[in-house]
C-alpha positions in Angstrom: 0.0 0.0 0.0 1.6 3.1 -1.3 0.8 5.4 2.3 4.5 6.5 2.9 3.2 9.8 0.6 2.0 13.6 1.5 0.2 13.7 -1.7 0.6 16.4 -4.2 0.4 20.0 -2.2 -0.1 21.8 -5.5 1.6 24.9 -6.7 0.6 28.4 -5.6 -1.2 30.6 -7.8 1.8 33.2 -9.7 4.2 30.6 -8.2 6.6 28.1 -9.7 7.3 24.9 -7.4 10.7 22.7 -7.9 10.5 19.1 -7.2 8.6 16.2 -7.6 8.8 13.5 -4.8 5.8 13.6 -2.6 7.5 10.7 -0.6 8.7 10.5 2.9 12.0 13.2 2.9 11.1 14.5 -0.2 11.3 18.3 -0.5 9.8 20.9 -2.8 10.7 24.3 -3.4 8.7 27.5 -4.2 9.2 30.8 -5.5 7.1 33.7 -7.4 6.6 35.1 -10.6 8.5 37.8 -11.9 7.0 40.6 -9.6 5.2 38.4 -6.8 6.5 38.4 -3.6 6.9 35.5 -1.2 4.3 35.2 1.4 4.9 32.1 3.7 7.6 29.0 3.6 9.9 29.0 0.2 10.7 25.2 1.6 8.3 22.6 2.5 8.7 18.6 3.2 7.1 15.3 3.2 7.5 14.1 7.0 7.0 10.8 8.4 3.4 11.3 9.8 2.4 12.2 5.7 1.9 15.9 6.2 3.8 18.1 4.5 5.7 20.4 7.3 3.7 23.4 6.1 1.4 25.3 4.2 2.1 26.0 0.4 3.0 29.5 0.3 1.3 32.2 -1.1 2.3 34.9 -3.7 0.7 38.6 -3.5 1.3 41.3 -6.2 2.3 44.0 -3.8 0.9 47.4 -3.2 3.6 49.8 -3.9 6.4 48.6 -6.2 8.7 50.4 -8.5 9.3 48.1 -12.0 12.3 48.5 -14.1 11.9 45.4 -16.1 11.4 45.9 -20.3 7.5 44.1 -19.5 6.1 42.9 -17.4 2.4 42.7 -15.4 0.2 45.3 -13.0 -2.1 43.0 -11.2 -5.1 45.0 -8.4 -3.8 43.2 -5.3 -5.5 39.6 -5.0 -6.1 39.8 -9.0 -8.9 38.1 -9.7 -10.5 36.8 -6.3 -11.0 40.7 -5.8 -9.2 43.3 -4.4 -10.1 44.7 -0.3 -11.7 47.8 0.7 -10.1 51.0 1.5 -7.3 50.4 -0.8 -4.5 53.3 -1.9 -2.3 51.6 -4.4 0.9 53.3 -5.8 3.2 51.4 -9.2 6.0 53.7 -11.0 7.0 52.0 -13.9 10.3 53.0 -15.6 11.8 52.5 -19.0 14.8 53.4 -20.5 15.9 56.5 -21.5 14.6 57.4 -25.3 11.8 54.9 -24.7 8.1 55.1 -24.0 5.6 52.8 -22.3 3.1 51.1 -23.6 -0.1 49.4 -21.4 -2.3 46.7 -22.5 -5.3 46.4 -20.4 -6.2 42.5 -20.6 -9.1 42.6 -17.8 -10.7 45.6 -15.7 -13.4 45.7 -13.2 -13.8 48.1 -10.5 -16.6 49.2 -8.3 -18.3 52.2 -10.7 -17.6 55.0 -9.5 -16.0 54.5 -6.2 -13.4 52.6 -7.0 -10.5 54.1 -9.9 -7.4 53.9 -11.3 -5.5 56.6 -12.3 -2.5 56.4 -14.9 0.0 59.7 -15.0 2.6 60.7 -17.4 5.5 61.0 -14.9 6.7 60.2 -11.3 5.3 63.3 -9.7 1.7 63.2 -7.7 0.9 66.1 -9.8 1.8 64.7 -12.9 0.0 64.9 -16.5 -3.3 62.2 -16.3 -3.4 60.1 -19.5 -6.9 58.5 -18.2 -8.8 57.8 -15.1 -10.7 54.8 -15.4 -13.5 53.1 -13.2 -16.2 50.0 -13.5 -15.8 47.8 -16.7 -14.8 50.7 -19.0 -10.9 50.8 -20.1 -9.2 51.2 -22.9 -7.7 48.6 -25.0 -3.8 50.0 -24.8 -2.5 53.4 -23.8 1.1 55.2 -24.7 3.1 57.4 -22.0 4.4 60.0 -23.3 7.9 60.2 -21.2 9.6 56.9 -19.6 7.7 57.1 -16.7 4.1 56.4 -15.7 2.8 56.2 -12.6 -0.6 54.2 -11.5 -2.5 55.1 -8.8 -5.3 52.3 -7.4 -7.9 53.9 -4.8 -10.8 51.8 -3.3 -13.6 53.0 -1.1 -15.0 50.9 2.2 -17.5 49.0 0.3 -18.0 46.9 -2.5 -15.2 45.6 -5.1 -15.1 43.8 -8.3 -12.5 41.8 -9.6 -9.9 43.8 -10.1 -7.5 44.6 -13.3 -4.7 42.8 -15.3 -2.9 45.1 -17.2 0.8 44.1 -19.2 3.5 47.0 -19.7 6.1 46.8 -22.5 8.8 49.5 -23.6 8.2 50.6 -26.9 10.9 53.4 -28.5 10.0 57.1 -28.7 8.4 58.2 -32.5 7.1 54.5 -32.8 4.0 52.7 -32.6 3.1 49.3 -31.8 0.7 46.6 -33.2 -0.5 43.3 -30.8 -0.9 42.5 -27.3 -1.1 39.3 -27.3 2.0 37.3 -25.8 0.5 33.7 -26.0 2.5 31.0 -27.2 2.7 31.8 -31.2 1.4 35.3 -31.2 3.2 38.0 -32.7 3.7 42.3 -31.8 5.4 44.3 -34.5 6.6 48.4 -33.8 6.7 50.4 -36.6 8.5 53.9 -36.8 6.3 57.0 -37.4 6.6 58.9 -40.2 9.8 60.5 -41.3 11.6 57.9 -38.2 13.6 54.6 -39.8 14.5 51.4 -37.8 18.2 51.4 -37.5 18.6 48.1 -35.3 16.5 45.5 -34.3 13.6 43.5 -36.1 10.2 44.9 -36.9 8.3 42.1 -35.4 8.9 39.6 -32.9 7.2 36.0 -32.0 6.6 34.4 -28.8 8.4 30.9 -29.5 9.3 28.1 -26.9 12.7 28.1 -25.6 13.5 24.9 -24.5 11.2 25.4 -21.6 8.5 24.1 -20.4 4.7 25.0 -20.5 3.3 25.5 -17.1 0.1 27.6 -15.7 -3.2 27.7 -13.6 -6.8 27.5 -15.2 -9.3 29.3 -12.8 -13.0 28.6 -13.2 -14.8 32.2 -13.8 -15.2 34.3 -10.6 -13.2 31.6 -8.9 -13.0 31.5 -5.5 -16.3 32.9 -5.4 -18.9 31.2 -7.4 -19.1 30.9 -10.8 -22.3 32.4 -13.2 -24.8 30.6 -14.6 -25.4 29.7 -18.4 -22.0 29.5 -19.3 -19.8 28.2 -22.0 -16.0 28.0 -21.6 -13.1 27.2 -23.7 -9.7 26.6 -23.3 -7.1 25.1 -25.3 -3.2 24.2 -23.9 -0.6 23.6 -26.3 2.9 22.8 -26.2 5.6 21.9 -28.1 5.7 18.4 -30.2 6.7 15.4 -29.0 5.1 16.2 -25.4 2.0 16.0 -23.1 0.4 18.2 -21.1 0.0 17.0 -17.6 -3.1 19.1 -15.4 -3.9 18.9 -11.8 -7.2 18.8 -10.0 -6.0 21.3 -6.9 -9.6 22.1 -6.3 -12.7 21.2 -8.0 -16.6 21.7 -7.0 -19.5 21.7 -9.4 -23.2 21.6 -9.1 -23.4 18.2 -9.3 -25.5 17.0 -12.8 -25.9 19.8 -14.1 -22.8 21.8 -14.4 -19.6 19.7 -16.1 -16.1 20.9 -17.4 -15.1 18.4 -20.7 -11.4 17.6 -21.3 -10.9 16.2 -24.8 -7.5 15.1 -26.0 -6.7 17.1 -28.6 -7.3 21.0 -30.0 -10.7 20.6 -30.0 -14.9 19.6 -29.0 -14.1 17.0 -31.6 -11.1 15.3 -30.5 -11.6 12.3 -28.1 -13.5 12.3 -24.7 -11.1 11.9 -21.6 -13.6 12.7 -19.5 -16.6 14.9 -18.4 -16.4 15.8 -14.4 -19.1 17.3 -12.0 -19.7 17.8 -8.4 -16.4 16.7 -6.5 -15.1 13.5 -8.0 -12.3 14.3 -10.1 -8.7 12.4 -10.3 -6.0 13.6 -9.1 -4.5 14.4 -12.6 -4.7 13.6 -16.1 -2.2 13.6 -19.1 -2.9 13.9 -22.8 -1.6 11.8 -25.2 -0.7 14.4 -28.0 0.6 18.3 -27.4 -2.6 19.5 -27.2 -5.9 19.6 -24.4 -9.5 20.8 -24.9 -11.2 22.2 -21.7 -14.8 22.9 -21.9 -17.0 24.1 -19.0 -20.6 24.5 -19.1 -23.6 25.6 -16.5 -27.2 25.8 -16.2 -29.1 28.9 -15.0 -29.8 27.4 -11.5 -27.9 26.8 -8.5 -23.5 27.0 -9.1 -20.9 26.6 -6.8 -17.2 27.5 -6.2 -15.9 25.9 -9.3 -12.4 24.6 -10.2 -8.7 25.6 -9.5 -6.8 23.7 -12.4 -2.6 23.4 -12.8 -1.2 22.2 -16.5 2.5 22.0 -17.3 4.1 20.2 -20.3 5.5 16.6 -19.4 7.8 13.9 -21.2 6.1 10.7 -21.9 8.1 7.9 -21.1 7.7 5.4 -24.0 7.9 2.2 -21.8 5.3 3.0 -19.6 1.8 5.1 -18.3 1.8 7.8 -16.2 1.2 8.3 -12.3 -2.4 7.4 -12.4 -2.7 9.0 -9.1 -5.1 8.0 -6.1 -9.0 8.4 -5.5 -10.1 11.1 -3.5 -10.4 9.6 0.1 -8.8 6.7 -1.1 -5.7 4.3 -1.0 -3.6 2.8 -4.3 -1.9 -0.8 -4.2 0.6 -0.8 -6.6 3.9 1.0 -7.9 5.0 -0.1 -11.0 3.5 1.8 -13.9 5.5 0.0 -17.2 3.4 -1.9 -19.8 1.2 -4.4 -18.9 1.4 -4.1 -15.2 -1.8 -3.4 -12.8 -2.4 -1.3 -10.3 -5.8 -1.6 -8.0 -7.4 0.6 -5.1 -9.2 0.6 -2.0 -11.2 3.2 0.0 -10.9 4.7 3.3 -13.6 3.6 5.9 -17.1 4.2 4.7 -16.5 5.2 1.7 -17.1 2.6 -1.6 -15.3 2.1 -4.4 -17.2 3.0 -7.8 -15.3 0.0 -9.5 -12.6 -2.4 -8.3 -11.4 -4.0 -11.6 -7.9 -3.3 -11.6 -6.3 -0.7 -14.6 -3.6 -2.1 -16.7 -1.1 -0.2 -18.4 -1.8 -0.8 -22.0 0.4 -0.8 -25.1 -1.3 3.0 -26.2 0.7 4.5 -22.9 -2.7 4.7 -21.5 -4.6 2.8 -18.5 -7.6 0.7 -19.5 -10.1 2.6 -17.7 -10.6 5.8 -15.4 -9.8 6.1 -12.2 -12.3 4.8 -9.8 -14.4 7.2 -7.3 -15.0 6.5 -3.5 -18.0 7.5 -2.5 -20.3 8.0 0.3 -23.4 6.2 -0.4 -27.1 6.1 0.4 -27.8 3.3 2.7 -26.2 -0.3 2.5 -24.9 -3.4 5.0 -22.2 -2.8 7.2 -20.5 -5.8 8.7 -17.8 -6.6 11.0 -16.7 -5.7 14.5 -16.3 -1.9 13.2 -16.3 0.5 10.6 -17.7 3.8 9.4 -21.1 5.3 8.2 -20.6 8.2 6.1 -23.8 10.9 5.1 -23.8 11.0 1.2 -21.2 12.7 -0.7 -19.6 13.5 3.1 -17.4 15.7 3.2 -19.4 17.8 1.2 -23.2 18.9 1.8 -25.8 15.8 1.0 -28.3 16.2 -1.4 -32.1 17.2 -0.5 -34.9 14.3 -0.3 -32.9 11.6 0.9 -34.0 8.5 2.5 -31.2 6.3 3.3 -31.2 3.0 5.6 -28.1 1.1 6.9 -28.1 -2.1 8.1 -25.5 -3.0 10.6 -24.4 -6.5 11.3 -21.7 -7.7 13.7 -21.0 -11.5 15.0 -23.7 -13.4 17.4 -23.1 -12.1 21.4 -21.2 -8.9 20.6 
């Protein structure tokens, strides 16, 4: 029984973890994104008891911060759970001499009209204002006019909405630029003005892979809070060929039957079913078998929930075996060895039961034969033996209305 693990603590969100042994001893490593700062342990391990020794940490844009960097991000503090009340927010951004700055505003959503950001032209309080800018409304990009801007974030006591996500570049004086998009493949050309020439550099530039790999964090919309109804979601990961793309279920709670998130293997709706997930019950992880994933998410207009906290990173596929087919939730795996044609069963912690208990083999295709099974809490049943566990349905998580559920409990004669 494989219980010497902590299980997979997940990665924070703006963070990147190193390691990969959950294991007894094993120890993983955390730090931020460029412009995130550190808020907990950078260290954690796997101790002897299977709990990792602390939290995963947390990374937080901060309030006031000077950037020097050629691009980079703007983020309202706790971008995009929502920002806090009574907020006074102060980013200088700096560029090099001769240069400009150039702002891309990806996602915006203050409290109209209590709530603003103000973007100057210049370091100084009493600077030139370029724009002040409240509720949903934002422009699509905006030019300084000098090498400096300065951002100013003010929120009243009351309400908030989700915040901003805005992406700064330097772009050089008597030039424009085209594109702000810096996904994987896109492309952002700057062209001189008139009577200007380029004398060094390229006129456009790509966003191509450099030996690296793909990693990120899919939030469900309005995540942590709860997500809207009538919805319809896409996503597509891609990464270079020749790999997989490897996601993580780090939190995941649906409207059970009526609200389910997809995942197809391949670019699109029309590539092959992995699965179809709602209410809790999800794996632990699943891994594509090509260089591309298909995410779709869809709701009714009734009753939602919190949604879904997702982690993807590019992976090498071993050719001689399956991957880590990971472990039900509230549940145990028996076997370690993932190579072709080997098997690998599970059992369930007390009072839950298992969905299925045929074993999964590794098959030929690097994939297992079947899904991973579910233990679940169940309505009614026999209980025998001289102890055990009676679990409400779906426990942890709230039961369902209209139940009616009988157990019948059964130990030896005389106890």
């Amino acid at each position: 029984i494989d219980k010497e693990s902590c299980g997979d603590p997940g990665t924070p969100l703006y963070g990147i973890r190193e390691g990969d042994s959950f294991l007894n001893g094993g120890i993983l490593r955390f730090e931020c994104q460029f412009g995130f700062e550190l808020i907990g342990e950078r260290t954690i391990s796997c101790q002897n008891n299977n709990q990792w020794s602390a939290n995963i940490p947390m990374c937080i844009f901060p309030c006031l911060s000077n950037f020097t960097a050629p691009m980079g991000t703007v983020l309202s503090p706790d971008y995009p759970e929502g920002y806090s009340n009574n907020m006074n927010c102060v980013w200088l951004i700096l560029s090099e001499p001769g240069s400009r700055i150039h702002l891309a505003f990806n996602d915006f959503d203050l409290e109209a009209p209590y709530d603003f950001l103000t973007v100057k032209d210049g370091e100084l309080l009493d600077a030139t204002v370029l724009g002040r800018f409240t509720g949903a409304e934002s422009p699509s990009h905006l030019d300084s006019n000098t090498n400096l801007l300065r951002l100013e974030f003010q929120a009243d006591h009351s309400m908030a909405g989700r915040g901003f996500n805005i992406t700064y570049s330097s772009i050089p004086i008597n030039a424009r630029r085209f594109g702000d998009n810096f996904q994987l493949g896109s492309s952002i050309s700057v062209i001189c003005e008139d009577g200007f020439i380029k004398t060094q550099g390229t006129q456009t530039i790509s966003c191509e892979l450099d030996n690296g790999k793909v990693i990120g964090v899919i939030l469900s919309p309005g995540w942590p809070g709860y997500y809207k109804g009538s919805l319809s979601c896409e996503w597509v990961i891609e990464t270079e060929p020749g790999r997989s793309i490897k996601i993580t279920f780090d939190k995941f709670q649906t409207e059970l039957g009526y609200d389910f998130l997809e995942i197809h293997d391949g670019p699109n709706l029309l590539s092959p079913l992995v699965g179809s997930f709602n209410g809790t019950q999800v794996p632990q992880f699943l891994f594509s078998s090509t260089n591309h994933l298909y995410m779709l998410f869809t709701t009714d207009n009734s009753r939602s929930n919190s949604g879904f906290k997702i982690i993807y990173e590019s992976v090498t596929v071993d050719t001689y075996s399956c991957q880590d087919p990971g472990f039900p939730l509230n549940g145990l795996r028996y076997g370690q060895d993932f190579t072709i044609g080997s098997t690998v069963s599970f059992g369930c912690d007390p009072g839950y039961r298992l969905s299925h208990e045929e074993p999964l083999v590794c098959e030929k295709n690097h994939w297992w034969s079947h899904p991973l099974p579910t233990c679940d809490a169940l309505c009614g049943g026999d209980v025998r033996g001289p102890g055990g566990t009676i679990l409400s349905p779906g426990y942890p998580e709230m039961y369902p209305s209209s139940l009616n559920c009988t157990w019948t409990v059964e130990v030896s004669h005389g106890k």
